[in-house]
N, C-alpha and C positions, 0 to 999 in steps of 0.2 A: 185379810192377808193369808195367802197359804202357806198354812206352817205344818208340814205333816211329818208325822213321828215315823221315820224309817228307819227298820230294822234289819242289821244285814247276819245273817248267820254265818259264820266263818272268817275267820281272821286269816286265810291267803292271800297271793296278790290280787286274785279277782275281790275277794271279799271288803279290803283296805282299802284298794283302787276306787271300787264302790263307793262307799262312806266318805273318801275325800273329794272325789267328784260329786256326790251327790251336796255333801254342803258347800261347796263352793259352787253349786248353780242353784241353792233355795239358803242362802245366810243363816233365815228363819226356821228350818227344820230341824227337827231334834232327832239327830242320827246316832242309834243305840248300834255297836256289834259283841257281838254274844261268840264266844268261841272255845271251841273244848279245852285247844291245849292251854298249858299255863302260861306260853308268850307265843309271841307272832314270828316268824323268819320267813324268810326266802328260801324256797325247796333247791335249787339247785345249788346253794352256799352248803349243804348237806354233804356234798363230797369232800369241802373243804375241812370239814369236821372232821370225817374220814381221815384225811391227809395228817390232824391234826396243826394247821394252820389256825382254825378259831380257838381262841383263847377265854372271848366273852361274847357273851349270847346278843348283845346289842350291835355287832359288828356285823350280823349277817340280820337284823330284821329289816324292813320291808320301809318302815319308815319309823325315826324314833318318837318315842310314847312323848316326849314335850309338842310333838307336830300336832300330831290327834288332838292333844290336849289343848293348842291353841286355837284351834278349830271348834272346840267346844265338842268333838265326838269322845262320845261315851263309849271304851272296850270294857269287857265283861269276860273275864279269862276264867276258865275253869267251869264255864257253866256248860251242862251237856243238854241238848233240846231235845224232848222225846217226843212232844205231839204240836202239832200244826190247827188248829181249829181255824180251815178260811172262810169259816160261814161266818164267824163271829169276830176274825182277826183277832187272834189270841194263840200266845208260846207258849207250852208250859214244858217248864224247862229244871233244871234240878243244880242250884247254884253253886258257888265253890267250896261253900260249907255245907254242902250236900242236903239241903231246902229245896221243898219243891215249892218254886216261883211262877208265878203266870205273868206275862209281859205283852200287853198291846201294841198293836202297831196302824199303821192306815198303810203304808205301801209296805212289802217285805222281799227281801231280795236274798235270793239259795244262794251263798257259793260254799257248798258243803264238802264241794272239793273231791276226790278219789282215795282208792286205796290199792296198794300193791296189790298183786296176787302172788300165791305159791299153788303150785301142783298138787292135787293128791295124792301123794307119793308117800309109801311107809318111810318112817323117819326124818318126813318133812317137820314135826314139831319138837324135834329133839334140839336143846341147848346149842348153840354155836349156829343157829341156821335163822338165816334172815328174810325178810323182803324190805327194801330200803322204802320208806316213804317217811320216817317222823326225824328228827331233830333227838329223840330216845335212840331210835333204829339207829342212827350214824355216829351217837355215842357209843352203844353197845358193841360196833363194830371194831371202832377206834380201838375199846379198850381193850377186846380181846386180841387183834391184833399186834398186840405191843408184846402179846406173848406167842403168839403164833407164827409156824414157817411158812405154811401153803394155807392158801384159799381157793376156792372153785367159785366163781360169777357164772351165771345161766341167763342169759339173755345179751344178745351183743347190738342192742340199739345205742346209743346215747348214754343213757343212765348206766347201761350196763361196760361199757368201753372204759367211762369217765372212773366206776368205780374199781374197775380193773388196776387203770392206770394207779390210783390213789394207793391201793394195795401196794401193787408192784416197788413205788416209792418209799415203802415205809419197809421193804427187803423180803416180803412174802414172795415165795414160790407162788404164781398166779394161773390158773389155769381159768380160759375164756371160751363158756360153749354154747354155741349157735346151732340151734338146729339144721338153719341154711346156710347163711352167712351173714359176715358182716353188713350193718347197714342196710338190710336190704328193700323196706322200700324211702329210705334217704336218698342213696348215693346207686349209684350203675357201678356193674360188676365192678368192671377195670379201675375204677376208683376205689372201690371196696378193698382190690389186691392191692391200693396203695397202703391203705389202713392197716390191712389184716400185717402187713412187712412191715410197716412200721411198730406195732406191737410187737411181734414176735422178736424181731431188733434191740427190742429194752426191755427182752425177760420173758415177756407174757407167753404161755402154749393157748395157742389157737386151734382148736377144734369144731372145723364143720360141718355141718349136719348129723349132727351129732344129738341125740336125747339121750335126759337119766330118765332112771330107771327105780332108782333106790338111795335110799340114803343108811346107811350103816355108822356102827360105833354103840357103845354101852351106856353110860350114862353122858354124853354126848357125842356130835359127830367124830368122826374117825375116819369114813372114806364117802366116797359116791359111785354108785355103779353106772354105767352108761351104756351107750350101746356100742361102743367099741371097749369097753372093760373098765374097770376098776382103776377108780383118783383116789388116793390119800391127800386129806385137805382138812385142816385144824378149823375151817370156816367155809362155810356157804351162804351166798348170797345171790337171791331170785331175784333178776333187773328183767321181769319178763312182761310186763308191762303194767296197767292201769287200768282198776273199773270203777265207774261214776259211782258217789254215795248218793242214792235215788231214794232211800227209804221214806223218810222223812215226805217227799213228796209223793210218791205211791201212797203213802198213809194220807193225806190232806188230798188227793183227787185230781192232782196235775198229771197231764199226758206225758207217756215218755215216749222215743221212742227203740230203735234196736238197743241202743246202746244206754245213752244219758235223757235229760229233760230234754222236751222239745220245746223250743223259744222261736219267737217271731224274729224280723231284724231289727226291733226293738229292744229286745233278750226277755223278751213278756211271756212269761208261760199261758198254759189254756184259762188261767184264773187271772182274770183282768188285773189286779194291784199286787200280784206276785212276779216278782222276775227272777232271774236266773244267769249265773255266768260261770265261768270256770270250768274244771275237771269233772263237774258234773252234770255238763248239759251237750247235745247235740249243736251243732251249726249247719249256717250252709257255705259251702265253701266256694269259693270264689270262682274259679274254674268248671267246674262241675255242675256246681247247683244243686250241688246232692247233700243230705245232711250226712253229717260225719262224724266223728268224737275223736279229737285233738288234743290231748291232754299237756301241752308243754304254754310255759308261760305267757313267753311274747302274745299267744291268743286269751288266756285270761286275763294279761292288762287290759286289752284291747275291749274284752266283754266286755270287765267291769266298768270300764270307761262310761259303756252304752249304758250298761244297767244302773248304774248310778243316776246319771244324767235325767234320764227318763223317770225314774221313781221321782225325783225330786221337779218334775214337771219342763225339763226343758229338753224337747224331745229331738233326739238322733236318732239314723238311722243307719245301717249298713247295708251293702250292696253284698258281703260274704266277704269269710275268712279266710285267709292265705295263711299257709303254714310258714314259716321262713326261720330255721335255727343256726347257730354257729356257734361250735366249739373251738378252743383249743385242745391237741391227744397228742400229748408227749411235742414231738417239734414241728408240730402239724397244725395247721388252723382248716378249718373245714365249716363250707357254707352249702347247706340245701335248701333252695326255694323252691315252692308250689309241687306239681306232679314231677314225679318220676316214670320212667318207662312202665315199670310195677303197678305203679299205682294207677299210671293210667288207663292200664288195660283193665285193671279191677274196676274200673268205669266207663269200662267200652270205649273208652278213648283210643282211637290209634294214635302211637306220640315214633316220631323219630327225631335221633342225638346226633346233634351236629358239636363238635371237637373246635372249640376256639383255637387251639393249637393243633398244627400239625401231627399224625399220630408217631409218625418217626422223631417228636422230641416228647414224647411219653416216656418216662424212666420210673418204672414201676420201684424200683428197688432206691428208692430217695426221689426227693424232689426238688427240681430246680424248677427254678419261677412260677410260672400258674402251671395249673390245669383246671381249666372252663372246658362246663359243658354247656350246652344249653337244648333243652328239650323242646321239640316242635308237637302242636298239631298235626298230624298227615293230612287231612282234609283243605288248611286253610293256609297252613306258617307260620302258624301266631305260636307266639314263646308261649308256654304255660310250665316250666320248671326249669331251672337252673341249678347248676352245684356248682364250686369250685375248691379245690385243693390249694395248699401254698405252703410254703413253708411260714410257721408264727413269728418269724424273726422278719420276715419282709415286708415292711411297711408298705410299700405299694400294690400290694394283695388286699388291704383292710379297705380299699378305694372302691373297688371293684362291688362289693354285696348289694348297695345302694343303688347302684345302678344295673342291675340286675333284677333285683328287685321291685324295679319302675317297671323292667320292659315285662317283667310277668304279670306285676298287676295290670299291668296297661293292656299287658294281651297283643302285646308290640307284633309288628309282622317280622320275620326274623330279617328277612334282608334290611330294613329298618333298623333292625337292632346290631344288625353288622356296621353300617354304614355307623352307629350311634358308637363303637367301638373305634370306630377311625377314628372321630373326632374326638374323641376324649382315648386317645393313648396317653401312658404314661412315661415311659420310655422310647428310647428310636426302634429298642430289638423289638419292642411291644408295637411298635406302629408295623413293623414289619411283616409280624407275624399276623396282626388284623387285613395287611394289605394283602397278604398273601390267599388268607382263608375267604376275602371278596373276592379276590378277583377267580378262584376258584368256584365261587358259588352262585355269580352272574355268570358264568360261561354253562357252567352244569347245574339247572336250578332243577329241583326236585320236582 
């Protein structure tokens, strides 16, 4: 019978996803995961902490410890893994009572996950200055903001918007600085100035193109210098992005490459009974076919899924990853699939934005009902990105992601995907406005 001991190192979603797919496709395997921190959560329930909404630590984890447990998976919290030996398939790792342990495996799967960055900037390590990434980081933040007026956020993707907002709610003066702008390879400009107004509307000061420079204060922060001048800010926090933890695998002889681990569509690194998923591996993306490094969830459920499956011998494959995220920011729900204009030039792609809505019912400064985009191919028509805007109170906006979604994985031709908007309106003003934007784009096709 095949019963092989799989090891997964890290307790994120890719790492958990992992270990609960993998034992539910081999019964028989004894799935061990090994993880530094001392519990397991969900990284984006971290802004919630922020907000002060979490109360207890089991409210934001990933799956509760009676699941694992009836599953018969073994977690191991606390244990930090310093060497990989894949000649011999051996961990040696340093336990929660601080013992150095060695643990065999027959398949082992990385999702060792990412880590913020901060700048090198003088005064980047003084007291009050952060990079979000742990479940500690979003306590530390909470708690100094309880006494704090102002904060500075330095990065305005996602994580950086989200932790703006949280601030702002809890009555900090907020200041949000982007070197370019908002969102920018998410969303297209003119959706971006929906975003940047709606922030600025509930507090937040928006600054773009903007870099610091310096970080100032005594025995902690106190100000930030920029490049249009001097913030006074009780707290700093770098949301500037994400880099893979690769070390572990550079040490044991796995390929990387620009960025994270390179994985087949298997998630098999260059070491046949090693794989790999999450915030610290390369993919290929669905569009492109180029590898890429995507650090946001929805794509390490997705790895861990593969990588699981596969260590435990029931083999899947993928065709590539699509990026596809959606927040709610303040009274705004907002959805990005696939390419953007941005990004798809950074891939030699020529893409043009076709407006699901008329541009004379764009109302930059609030919003009523949608605002769909949908990004084309210039060579061929085929969808390969969408966004849309809405207000998070209008239930007939949450209809929409799904099927947006089909037509960019599907690679849909856009007149196809207009026609696919006819028949599935949601309203009469919504059939209208689909009726209007055909018959506009059969008379003038590109």
């Amino acid at each position: 019978m095949f019963s092989p001991k799989i090891v997964v190192i890290g307790g994120g979603t890719a790492g958990l996803i992992a270990s609960d797919v993998a034992k539910r496709a081999c019964a028989s395997s004894k799935v061990t995961v090994l993880d530094e921190e001392p519990f397991t959560y969900r990284r984006p329930a971290l802004i919630s902490v922020i907000r002060g909404d979490v109360k207890r630590r089991k409210e934001i984890s990933i799956f509760p410890q009676s699941y694992l447990s009836s599953l018969n998976v073994k977690t191991r919290a606390g244990v930090r893994v310093i060497d990989i030996d894949s000649s011999n398939n051996l961990i040696k790792c340093i336990n929660s009572q601080g013992n150095m342990d060695i643990v065999d495996y027959d398949q082992l799967i990385l999702a060792t996950g990412g880590y913020a960055t901060k700048p090198m900037l003088e005064g980047v390590t003084k007291p009050g200055v952060f990079a979000l990434r742990t479940f500690h980081d979003a306590s530390l933040i909470r708690r100094l903001a309880k006494k704090a007026s102002s904060a500075t956020v330095v990065g305005a993707g996602f994580v950086g918007l989200l932790t703006a907002e949280a601030l702002a709610k809890r009555g900090l003066n907020v200041n949000l600085l982007a070197r370019s702008r908002i969102l920018r390879m998410v969303l297209e400009a003119d959706l971006a100035k929906t975003v940047q107004y709606t922030a600025e509307r509930y507090g937040i000061r928006v600054l773009t193109g903007v870099s610091i420079e310096e970080i100032g204060g005594n025995d902690r922060v106190k100000w930030v210098e920029t490049s249009v001048g001097k913030i006074y800010s009780d707290l700093v926090v770098f949301a500037t992005g994400v880099k893979p933890r690769i070390e572990l695998a550079k040490a044991a002889g796995i390929a990387r490459g620009e960025s994270g681990i390179i994985v087949n569509n298997r998630m098999q690194t260059s070491i046949e009974n090693i794989y790999a998923a999450g915030d610290c591996v390369e993919v290929t993306e669905l569009i492109t076919k180029r590898n890429t490094y995507v650090p946001i969830g929805s794509l390490a459920a997705a790895e861990g899924q593969i990588a699981g499956s596969n260590s435990a011998g029931r083999l899947i494959e993928s065709e590539g990853f699509l990026r596809a995220q959606d927040e709610d920011f303040f009274n705004l729900y907002i959805v990005s699939i696939g390419q953007t204009t941005e990004s798809a030039r950074e891939a030699n792609l020529e893409a043009e934005v076709i407006d699901i809505m008329p541009s004379s019912l764009h109302v930059l400064k609030g919003v009523k009902g949608l605002q769909i985009k949908l990004v084309v191919n210039a060579s061929n028509n085929d969808v390969i990105g969408a966004q849309l805007i809405a207000n998070k109170h209008n239930l007939s906006a949450k209809g929409y992601p799904s099927m947006l979604l089909d037509f960019v994985r599907g690679k849909t031709n856009c007149k196809e995907a207009l026609k696919n908007f006819e028949r599935n309106y949601r309203t009469f003003s919504d059939y209208i406005l689909w009726k209007h934007l055909a018959m506009d784009y059969y008379a003038y096709p590109p």
